[in-house]
C-alpha positions in Angstrom: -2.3 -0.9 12.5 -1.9 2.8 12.3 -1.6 5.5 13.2 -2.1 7.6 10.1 -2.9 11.0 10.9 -1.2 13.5 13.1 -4.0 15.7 15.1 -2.1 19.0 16.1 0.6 20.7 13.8 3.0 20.0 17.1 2.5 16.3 16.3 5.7 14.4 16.0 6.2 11.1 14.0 4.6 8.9 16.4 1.3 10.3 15.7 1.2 9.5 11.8 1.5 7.3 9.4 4.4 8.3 6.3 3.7 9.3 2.7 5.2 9.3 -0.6 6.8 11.4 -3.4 8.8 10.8 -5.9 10.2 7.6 -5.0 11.1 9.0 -1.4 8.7 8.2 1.8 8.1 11.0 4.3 7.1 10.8 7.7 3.3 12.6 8.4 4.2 15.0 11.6 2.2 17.7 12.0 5.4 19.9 10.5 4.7 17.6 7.3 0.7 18.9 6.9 1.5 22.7 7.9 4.1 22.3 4.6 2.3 20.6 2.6 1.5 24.5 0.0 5.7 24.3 -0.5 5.8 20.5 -0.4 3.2 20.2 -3.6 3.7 23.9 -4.5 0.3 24.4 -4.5 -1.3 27.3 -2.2 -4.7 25.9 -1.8 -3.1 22.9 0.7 -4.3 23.8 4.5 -5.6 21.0 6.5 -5.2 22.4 9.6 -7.2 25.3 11.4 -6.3 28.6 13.2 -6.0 26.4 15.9 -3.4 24.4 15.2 -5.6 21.1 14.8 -5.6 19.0 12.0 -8.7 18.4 9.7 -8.8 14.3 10.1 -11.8 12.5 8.8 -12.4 11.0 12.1 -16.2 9.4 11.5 -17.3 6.6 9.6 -19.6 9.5 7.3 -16.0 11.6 7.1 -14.2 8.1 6.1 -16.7 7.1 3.1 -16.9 11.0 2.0 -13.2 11.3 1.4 -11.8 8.0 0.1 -12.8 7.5 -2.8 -12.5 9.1 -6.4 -14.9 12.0 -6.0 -13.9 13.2 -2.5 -16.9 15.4 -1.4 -16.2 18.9 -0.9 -16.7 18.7 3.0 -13.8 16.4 3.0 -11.6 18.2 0.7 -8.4 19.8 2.4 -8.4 17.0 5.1 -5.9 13.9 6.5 -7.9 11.1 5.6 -8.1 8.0 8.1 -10.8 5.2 8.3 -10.0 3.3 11.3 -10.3 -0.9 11.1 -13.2 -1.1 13.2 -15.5 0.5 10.5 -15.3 -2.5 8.7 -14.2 -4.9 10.9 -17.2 -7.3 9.2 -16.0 -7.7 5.9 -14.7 -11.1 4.8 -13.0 -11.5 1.2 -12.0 -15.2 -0.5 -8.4 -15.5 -2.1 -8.1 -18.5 -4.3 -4.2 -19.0 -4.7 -3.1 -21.6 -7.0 -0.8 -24.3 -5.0 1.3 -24.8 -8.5 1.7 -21.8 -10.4 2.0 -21.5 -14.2 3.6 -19.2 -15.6 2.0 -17.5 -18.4 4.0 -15.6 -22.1 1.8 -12.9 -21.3 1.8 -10.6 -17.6 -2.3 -9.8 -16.6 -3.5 -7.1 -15.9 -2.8 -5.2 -12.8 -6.7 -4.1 -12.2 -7.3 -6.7 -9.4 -8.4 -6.1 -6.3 -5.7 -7.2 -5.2 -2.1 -8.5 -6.2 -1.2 -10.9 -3.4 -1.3 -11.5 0.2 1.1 -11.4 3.1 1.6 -14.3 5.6 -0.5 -12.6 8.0 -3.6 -12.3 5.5 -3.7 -8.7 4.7 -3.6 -7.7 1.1 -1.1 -6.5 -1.2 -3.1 -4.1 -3.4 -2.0 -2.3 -6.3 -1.1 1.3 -6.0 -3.1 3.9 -3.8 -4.8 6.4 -6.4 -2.5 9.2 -6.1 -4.1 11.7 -8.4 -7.6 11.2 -7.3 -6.2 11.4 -3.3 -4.1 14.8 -4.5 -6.9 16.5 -6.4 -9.0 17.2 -3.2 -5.7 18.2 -1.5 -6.5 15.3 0.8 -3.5 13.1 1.9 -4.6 9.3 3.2 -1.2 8.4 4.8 -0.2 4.7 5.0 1.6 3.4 8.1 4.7 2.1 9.1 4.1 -1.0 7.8 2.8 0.0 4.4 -1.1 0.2 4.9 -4.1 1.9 5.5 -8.1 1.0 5.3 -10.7 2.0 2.6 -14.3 0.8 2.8 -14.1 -1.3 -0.4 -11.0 -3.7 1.2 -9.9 -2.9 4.6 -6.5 -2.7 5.5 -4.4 -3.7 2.9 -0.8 -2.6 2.0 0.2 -0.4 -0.9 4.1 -0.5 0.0 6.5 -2.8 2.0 8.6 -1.1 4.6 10.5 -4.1 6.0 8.2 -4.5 9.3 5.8 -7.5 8.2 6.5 -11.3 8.6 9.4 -12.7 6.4 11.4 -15.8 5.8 14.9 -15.5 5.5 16.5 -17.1 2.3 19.8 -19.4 3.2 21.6 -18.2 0.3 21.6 -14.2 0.8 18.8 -13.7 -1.6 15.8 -11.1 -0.4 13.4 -12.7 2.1 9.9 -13.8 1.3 7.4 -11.6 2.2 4.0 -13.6 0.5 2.5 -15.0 -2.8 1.2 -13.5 -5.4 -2.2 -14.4 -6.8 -0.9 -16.4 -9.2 0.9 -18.6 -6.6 4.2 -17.6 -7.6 6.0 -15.9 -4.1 7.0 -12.4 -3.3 10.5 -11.4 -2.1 11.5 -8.0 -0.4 13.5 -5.6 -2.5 16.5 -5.8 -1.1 18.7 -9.1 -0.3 21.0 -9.7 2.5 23.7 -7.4 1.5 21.0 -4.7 0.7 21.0 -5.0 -3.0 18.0 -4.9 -5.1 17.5 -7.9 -7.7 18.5 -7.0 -11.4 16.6 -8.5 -14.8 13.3 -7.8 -13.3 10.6 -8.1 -15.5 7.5 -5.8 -16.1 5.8 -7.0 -13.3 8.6 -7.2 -10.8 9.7 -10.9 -11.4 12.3 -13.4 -12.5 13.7 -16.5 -12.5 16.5 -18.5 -10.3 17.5 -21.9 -9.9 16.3 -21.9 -6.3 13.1 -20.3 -6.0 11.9 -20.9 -9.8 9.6 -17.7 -10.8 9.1 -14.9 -8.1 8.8 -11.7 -7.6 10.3 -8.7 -5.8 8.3 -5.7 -3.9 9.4 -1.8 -5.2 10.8 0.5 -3.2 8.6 2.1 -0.2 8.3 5.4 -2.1 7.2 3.4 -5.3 3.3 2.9 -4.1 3.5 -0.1 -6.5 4.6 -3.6 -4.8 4.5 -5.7 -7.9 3.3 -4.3 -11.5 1.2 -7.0 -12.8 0.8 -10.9 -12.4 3.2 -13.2 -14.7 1.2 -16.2 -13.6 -2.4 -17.7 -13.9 -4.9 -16.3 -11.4 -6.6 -19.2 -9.4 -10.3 -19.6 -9.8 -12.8 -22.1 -7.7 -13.6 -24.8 -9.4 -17.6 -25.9 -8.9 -18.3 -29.2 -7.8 -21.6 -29.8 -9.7 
């Protein structure tokens, strides 16, 4: 996991994590933060000093000030980065169905999550961009897609090709995880480095092989799958 923020404007792209616009994903090097004014073309961006250091939330206090909706104002105009070991003592519950059904109608996205990887982290939905913006704060993801907020973790708002997957025989996108609803999720692109056509509103369809699935969106997209197509598992009391 990380790293996701860059601590001197000399910083290259081994010191940070990448971001996204647009559809396009940018690498954080400290050339990224010191451009940030033209980048967003907004004058009030600086998160770095006369110094040349960057303003990095670099405490637990500086990690719960900054990530979340109303970033306090000692936070604002700062890389935000809450390292794994702040919460290394959370433990979450995923119920995943073992036979999906598929449902007429797609749920809604407002889960906690959207699915899991095969090594357990989460695929969440989409990083709140305007809320992260406002504050001219920037809470970069890393290479592999994720970064930590106190409510979940790490968990992954993109999928950039570096996580576990399992190739498919027949050319067809390789399986990255399942869904909540059971159903599995596929990279973007297959083997030839197309992406999947007839997707649905959540970023699924159907083939004779795999039945229902779905497909991640592009790195840039912060959104890995729209909404669930399936029934969400629930635990079932034994009283």
């Amino acid at each position: 996991m990380g790293p996701w923020c860059p601590t001197h404007l000399s910083d290259g792209a081994d010191k940070g994590g990448i971001w996204f616009k647009d559809g396009k994903v940018y690498d954080v090097t400290g050339e990224f933060i010191a451009h940030l004014d033209k980048f967003y073309n907004d004058e009030e961006w600086k998160l770095y000093r006369e110094d040349s250091s960057i303003n990095v939330t670099n405490t637990l206090e500086g990690c719960l000030g900054a990530a979340k909706p109303n970033v306090e104002k000692a936070y604002q105009n700062h890389c935000v980065e809450c390292l794994p070991e702040y919460f290394e003592d959370q433990s979450t519950t995923f119920i995943i169905p073992i036979s999906p059904v598929y449902a007429s109608r797609p749920s809604s996205s407002r889960h906690k999550a959207l699915g899991l990887a095969f090594n357990g982290v989460k695929f969440d939905p989409p990083a709140p961009e305007n809320a992260i913006l406002s504050a001219h704060t920037l809470a970069p993801l890393d290479d592999h897609g994720g970064h930590v907020n106190p409510h979940g973790g790490y968990h992954y708002h993109a999928v950039t090709g570096s996580i576990k997957e399992i190739k498919q025989e027949d050319g067809h996108a390789p399986m990255i995880g399942y869904a909540l609803d059971g159903f599995g999720i596929y990279a973007e692109l297959d083997e030839e480095g197309k992406p999947s056509e007839d997707l649905d509103e959540c970023g699924g369809h159907f083939d004779e092989l795999r039945g229902y699935h779905y497909h991640a969106g592009p790195a840039g997209g912060n959104q890995i799958i729209k909404c669930l197509h399936g029934l969400v598992g629930e635990q079932i009391s034994k009283e």
